[in-house]
N, C-alpha and C positions, 0 to 999 in steps of 0.2 A: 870450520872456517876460522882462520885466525883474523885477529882484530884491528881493526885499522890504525894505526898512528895519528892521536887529531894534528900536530902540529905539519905531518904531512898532508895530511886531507886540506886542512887551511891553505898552505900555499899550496897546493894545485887548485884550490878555488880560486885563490885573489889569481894564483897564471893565467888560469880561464877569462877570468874576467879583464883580466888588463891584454889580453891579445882576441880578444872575442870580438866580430862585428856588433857593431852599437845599433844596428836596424834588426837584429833579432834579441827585441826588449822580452818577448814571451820568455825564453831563455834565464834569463835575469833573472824575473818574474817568479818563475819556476824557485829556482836558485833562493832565493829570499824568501819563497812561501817555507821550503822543507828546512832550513835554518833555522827560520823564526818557530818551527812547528818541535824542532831537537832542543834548541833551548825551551822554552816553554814547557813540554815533558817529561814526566821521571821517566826512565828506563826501567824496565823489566829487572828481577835478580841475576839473571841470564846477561844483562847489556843489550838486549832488544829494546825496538822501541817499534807498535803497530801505530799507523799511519793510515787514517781512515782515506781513502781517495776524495772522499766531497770535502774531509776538510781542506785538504790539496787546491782542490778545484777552487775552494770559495777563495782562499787565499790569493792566487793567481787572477782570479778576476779580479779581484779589489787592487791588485798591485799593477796590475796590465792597464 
């Protein structure tokens, strides 16, 4: 698996978001939990980074 481009991954975020319906806030939600959860994290030596799903979840409900 070759490695994503952040500077592409970034604007296909902000696209998403600037042409996304505004009444699927879950969405968003989402979007802002797994951001905030890549910053906050060191990466793996590999460039992985594991992502617990409750931290996901607690995330999303506090921002929902």
């Amino acid at each position: 698996m070759t490695p994503l481009d952040p500077v592409d991954v970034a604007s296909r975020v902000v696209q998403l978001l600037e042409s996304g319906r505004r009444e699927s806030t879950y969405k968003l939600a989402t979007l802002l939990a797994l951001v905030d959860i890549c910053v906050e994290n060191t990466t793996a030596p590999d460039g992985s980074l594991t992502v617990p799903v409750n931290e996901i979840t607690h995330r999303v409900v506090a921002y929902y």
